[in-house]
N, C-alpha and C positions, 0 to 999 in steps of 0.2 A: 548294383551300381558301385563302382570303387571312390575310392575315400577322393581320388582325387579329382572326380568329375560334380562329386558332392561339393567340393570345396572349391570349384570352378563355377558353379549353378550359384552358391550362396554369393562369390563374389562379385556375380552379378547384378544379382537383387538387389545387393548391399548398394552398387553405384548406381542399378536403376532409383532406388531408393531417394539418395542423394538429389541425385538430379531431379527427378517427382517433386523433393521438397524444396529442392531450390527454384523450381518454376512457381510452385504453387506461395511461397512466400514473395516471393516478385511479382504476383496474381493480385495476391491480395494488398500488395502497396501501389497496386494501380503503375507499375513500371512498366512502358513500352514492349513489345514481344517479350511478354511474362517468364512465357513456358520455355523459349528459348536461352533467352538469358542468362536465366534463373539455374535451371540444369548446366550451362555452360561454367558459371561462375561458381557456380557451390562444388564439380566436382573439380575444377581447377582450386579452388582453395582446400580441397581434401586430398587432390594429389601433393599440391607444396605440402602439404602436413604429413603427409607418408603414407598415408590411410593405402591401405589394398584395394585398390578399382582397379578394375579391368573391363573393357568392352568386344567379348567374343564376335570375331569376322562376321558370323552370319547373323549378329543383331544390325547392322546398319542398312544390309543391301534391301530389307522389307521394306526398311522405314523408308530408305530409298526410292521405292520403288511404288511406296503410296507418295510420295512427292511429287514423282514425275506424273502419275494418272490425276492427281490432283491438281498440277500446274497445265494439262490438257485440259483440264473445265474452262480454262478461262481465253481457250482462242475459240474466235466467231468469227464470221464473214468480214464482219468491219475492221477485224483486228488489218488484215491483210489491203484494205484501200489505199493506207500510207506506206507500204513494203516499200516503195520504190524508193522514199526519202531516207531510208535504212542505208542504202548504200558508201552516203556520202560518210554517216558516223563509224556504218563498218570500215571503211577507208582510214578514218581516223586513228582506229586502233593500232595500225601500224607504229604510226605517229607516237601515238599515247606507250606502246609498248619502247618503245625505242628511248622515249625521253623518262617515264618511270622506269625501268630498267639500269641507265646510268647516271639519274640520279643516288637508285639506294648503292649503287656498283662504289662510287665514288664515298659515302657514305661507311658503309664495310669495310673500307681498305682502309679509312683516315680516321675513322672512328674504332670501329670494330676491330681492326690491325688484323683483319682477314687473309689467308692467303690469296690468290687469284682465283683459282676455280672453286675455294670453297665464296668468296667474295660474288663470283658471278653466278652464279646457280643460287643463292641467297635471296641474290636481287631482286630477278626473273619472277614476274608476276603470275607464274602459275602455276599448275594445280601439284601439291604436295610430292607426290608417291614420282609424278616423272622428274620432278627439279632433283629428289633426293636421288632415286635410280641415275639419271644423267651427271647429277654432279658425283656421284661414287666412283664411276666408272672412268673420271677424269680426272682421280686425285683429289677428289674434296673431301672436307672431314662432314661425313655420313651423318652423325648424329647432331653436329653444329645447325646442318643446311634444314635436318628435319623439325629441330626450335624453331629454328628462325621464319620457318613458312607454317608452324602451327601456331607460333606466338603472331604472326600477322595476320592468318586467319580468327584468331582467337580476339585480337583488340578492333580488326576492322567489323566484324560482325557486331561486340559490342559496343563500340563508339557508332556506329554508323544510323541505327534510329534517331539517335539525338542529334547528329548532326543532320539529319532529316529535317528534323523539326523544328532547329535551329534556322536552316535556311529557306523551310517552306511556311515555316510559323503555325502550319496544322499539329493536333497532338494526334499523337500516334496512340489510339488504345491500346490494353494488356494482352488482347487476344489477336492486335490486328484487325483482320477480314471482320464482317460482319457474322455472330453470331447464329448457329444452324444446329437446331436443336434434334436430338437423338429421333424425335420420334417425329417428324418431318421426313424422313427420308423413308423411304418404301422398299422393298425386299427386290423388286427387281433394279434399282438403284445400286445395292449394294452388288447383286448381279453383273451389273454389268461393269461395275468397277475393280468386282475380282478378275474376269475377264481380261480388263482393260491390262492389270498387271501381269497376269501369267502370259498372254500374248505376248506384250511388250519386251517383257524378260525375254521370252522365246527368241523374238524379231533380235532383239540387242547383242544377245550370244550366239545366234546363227549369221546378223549380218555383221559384227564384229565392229558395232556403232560403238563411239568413246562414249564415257557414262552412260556405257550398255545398261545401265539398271534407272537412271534416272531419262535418258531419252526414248529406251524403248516405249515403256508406258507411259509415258508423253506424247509421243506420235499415235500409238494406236487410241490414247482418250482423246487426243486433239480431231480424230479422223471422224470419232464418235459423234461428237458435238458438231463438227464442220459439215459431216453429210444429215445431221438432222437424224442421227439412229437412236442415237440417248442424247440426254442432258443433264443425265447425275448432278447431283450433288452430296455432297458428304457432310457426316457431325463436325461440328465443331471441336469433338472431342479427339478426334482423327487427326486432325490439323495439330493439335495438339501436342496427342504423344508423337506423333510426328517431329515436333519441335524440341519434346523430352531429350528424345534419342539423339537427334544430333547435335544438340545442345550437351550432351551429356559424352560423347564421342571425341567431341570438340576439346573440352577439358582434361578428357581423360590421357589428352597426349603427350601430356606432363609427368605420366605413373614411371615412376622406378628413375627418376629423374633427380640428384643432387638437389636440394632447395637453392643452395649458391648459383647455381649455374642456372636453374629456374631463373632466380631474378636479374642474374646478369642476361641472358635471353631476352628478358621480358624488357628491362631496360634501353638495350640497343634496339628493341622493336617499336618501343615508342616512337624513337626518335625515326625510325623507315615509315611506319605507320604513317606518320604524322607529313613525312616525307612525298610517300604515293598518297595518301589523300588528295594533298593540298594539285598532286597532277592531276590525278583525277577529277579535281573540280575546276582547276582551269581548264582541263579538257572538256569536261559536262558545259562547263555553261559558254566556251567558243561554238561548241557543235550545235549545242541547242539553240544559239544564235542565230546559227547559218542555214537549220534544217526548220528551226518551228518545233523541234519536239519540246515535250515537256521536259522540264529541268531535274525535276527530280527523278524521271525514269532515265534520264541520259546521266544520271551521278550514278544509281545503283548499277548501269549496264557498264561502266569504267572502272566501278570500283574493284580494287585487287582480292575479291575472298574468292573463297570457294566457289565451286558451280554452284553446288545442292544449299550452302549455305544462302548466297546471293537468290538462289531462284525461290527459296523459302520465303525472305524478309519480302522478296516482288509479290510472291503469292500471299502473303499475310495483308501486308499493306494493299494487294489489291492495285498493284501499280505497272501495268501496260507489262503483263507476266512474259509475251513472245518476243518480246524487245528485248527483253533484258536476259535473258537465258538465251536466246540465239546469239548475242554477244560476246556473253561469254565461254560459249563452247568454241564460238571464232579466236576468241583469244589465248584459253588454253591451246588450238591447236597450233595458232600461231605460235607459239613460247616455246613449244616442243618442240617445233620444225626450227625454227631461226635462231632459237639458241642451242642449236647442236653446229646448226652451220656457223654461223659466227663463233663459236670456241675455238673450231676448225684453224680460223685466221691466228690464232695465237698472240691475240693484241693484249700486252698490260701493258698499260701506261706508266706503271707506276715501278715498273721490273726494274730495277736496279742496274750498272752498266757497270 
């Protein structure tokens, strides 16, 4: 083995490490999604510090991809009796997308002193890899736009349990979901849940589904449970390093990153953060209004983070998991489609004459 794949392995361990112990010290203080957080927040403050993390490609798309069989346990017959009232909030997200969008757009340009395309690709509340790929390819600065949507994935995942709990008054345990101990679960359990992924994966890459690694085995564990073939369940401890990894993923997108320019990112992100929130809860609770859904599954299905991150925090909390991940793969895909078309139009406001 050459010296530099030894020194790629160690520095892995090194951030899985990190983030292990920033989950399990957040464990043990009783803080909301322990094991997420925790990982999130310890390698983000040992990337500000310089430290060597790195998290090699093929450690996400596993953990990935135990998410999505994981977040298939939780659809059942009954999930689908209210589908039909789903429409009016998927409707919404147009709406929702359109007014968070040029609020942070407005925001970036008067704050941030952003140019145009790196200012709108910024804004655009969705998923990382295509705002940064679309806004590169129309003149934005590439490494600005990829702060700016890690630093909002990074503050909305950790502000958003508390602000959970702040507006539903329940406390959110360290682990989430309800505890499911290692030796409770039975070997053909575990069978069918490897299944459930390598399928999945399969389906994802052959039928060229977005979050081919989190929807595939999503579908095919959902199909599981729906047709009554299995009803897996998994450890708790699953769930878990589940939460290590992309909590630790999360943070690590800070590595090889100026500290200055860390905190100036971080600082203008507060202020968007706090920005898309405050839509997204005017959005949550018009909708929830007008449909009867619960409020707190109509905030986490608006809220701006990630897919895998959002469909985690649903699955931990145990909070109407097909709601809220079917929203937001509609809004990723909306974000991709309609802001390439609207760039198209060549509209700033703010162009100078």
């Amino acid at each position: 083995m050459t010296r530099m794949k030894l020194l790629a392995i160690a520095t892995f361990l090194l951030t899985l490490s990190i983030g292990g112990v920033g989950g399990w010290v957040m464990w043990h203080f009783h803080m909301p999604l322990a094991w997420l957080l925790g990982a999130m927040i310890f390698c983000g403050l040992a990337a500000l510090a310089g430290l060597p993390l790195a998290m090699p490609k093929f450690a996400r798309p596993p953990m990935t991809a135990t998410i999505g069989a994981m977040l298939g346990t939780s659809f059942s017959p009954a999930v689908f009796e209210h589908a039909g009232v789903w429409l009016m909030s998927l409707a919404g997200l147009v709406f929702f997308i359109a007014a968070a969008a040029s609020v942070a757009y407005v925001y970036f340009r008067k704050v941030g002193k952003f140019d145009h395309p790196t200012a709108f690709f910024s804004a655009m509340p969705g998923g990382l890899v295509e705002m940064v790929t679309l806004g590169a390819e129309r003149g934005g600065d590439e490494r600005m736009i990829s702060l700016i949507h890690a630093a909002r994935i990074f503050l909305v995942v950790l502000s958003l349990p508390f602000v959970i709990q702040l507006i539903s008054g329940e406390e959110i345990g360290r682990s989430g979901s309800s505890y499911v101990p290692f030796s409770a679960v039975e070997a053909k359990d575990l069978a069918w849940f490897a299944a459930a992924i390598w399928l999945g994966v399969a389906a994802g890459i052959i039928l060229r589904l977005p979050a081919r690694y989190l929807l595939g085995p999503m579908i095919v564990s959902a199909g599981l449970h729906l047709s009554g073939v299995s009803d897996f369940q998994l450890p708790s401890v699953f769930l878990a390093a589940a939460q290590v990894v992309i909590g630790t993923t999360v943070g690590c997108r800070f590595v090889n990153t100026a500290p200055m320019l860390i905190l100036r990112v971080i600082g203008l992100s507060v202020g968007s953060t706090v920005l898309l929130l405050s839509v997204s809860l005017g959005f949550a609770l018009l909708v929830s209004t007008m449909t009867g859904d619960r409020f707190v599954g109509t905030v986490l299905a608006y809220s701006p983070g990630g897919v895998a991150e959002m469909s985690l925090i649903a699955l931990s909390l145990g909070i109407e998991v097909p709601f809220v991940v079917f929203h937001h793969i509609i809004r990723v895909l909306l974000v991709v489609a309609g802001s390439a078309t609207v760039f198209r139009l060549r509209i700033d406001p703010f162009k100078t004459k």
